[in-house]
C-alpha positions as CSV (number, residue, x, y, z in Angstrom):
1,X,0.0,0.0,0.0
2,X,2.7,2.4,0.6
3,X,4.6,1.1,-2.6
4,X,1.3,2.9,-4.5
5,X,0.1,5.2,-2.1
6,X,-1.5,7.8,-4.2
7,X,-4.0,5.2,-5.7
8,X,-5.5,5.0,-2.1
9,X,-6.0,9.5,-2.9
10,X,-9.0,10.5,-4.5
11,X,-7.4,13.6,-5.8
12,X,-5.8,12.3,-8.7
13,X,-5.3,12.9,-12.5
14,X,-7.7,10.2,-13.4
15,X,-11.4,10.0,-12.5
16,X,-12.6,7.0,-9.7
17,X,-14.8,4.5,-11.2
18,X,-17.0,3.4,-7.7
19,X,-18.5,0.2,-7.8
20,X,-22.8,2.3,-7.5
21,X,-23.4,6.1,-9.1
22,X,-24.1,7.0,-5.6
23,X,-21.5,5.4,-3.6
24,X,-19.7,7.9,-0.8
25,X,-16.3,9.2,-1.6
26,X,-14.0,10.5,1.0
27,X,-12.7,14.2,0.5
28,X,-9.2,15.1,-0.3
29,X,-8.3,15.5,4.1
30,X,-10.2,12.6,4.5
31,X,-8.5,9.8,2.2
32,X,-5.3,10.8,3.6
33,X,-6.3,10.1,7.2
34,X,-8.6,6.9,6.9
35,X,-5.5,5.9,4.5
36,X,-3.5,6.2,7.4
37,X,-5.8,4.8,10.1
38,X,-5.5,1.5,8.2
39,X,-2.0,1.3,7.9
40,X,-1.9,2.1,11.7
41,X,-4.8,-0.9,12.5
42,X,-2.2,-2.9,10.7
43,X,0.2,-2.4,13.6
44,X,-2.4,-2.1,16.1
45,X,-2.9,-5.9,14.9
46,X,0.5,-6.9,16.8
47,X,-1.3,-6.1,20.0
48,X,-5.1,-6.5,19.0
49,X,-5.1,-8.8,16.7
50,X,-8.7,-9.5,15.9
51,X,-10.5,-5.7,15.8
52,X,-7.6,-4.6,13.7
53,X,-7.9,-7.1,11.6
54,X,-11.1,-6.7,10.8
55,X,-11.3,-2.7,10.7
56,X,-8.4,-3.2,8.4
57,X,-10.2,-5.5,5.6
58,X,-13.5,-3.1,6.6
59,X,-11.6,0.2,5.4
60,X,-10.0,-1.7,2.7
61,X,-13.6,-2.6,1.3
62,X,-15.0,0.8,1.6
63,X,-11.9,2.1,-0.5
64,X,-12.0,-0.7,-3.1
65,X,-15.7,-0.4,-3.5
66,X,-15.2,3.5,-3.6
67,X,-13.1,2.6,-6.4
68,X,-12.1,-0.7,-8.4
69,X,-9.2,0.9,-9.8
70,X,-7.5,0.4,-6.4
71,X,-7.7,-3.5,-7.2
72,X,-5.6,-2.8,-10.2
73,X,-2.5,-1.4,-8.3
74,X,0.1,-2.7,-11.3
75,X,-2.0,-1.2,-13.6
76,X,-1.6,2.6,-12.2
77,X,2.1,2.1,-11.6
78,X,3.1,1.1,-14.8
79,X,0.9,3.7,-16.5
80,X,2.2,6.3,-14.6
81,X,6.1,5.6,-15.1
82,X,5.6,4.8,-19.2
83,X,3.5,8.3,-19.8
């Protein structure tokens, strides 16, 4: 996730493509800090395993749904370096 962290941003030169018309998209503050409120429940998942866990796979629905390009992650990487 950090390898392709602007993919995870909604502020970005391509449009999102969410999985419904109506589907909620986080604002440009509010990507960055549910972006890093996952990568923290990963740690949090050396202490508490299973809430972490499980607040991590959560979040990382609501951002894939939000936007199936983020399933693509080699996709976006090696578009951006060949343009």
């Amino acid at each position: 996730m950090l390898a392709c962290h602007r993919l995870w941003m909604t502020s970005r030169p391509f449009p999102t493509l969410p999985i419904a018309p109506r589907y909620p998209q986080l604002s440009t503050p509010w990507d960055r800090v549910f972006f890093a409120l996952l990568l923290l429940s990963l740690v949090a998942a050396l202490k508490f395993w299973r809430p972490a866990v499980v607040f991590f796979l959560a979040g990382l629905l609501f951002f894939v749904l939000a936007d199936q390009n983020r399933i693509q992650a080699w996709l976006y990487r090696s578009h951006e370096t060949s343009g």
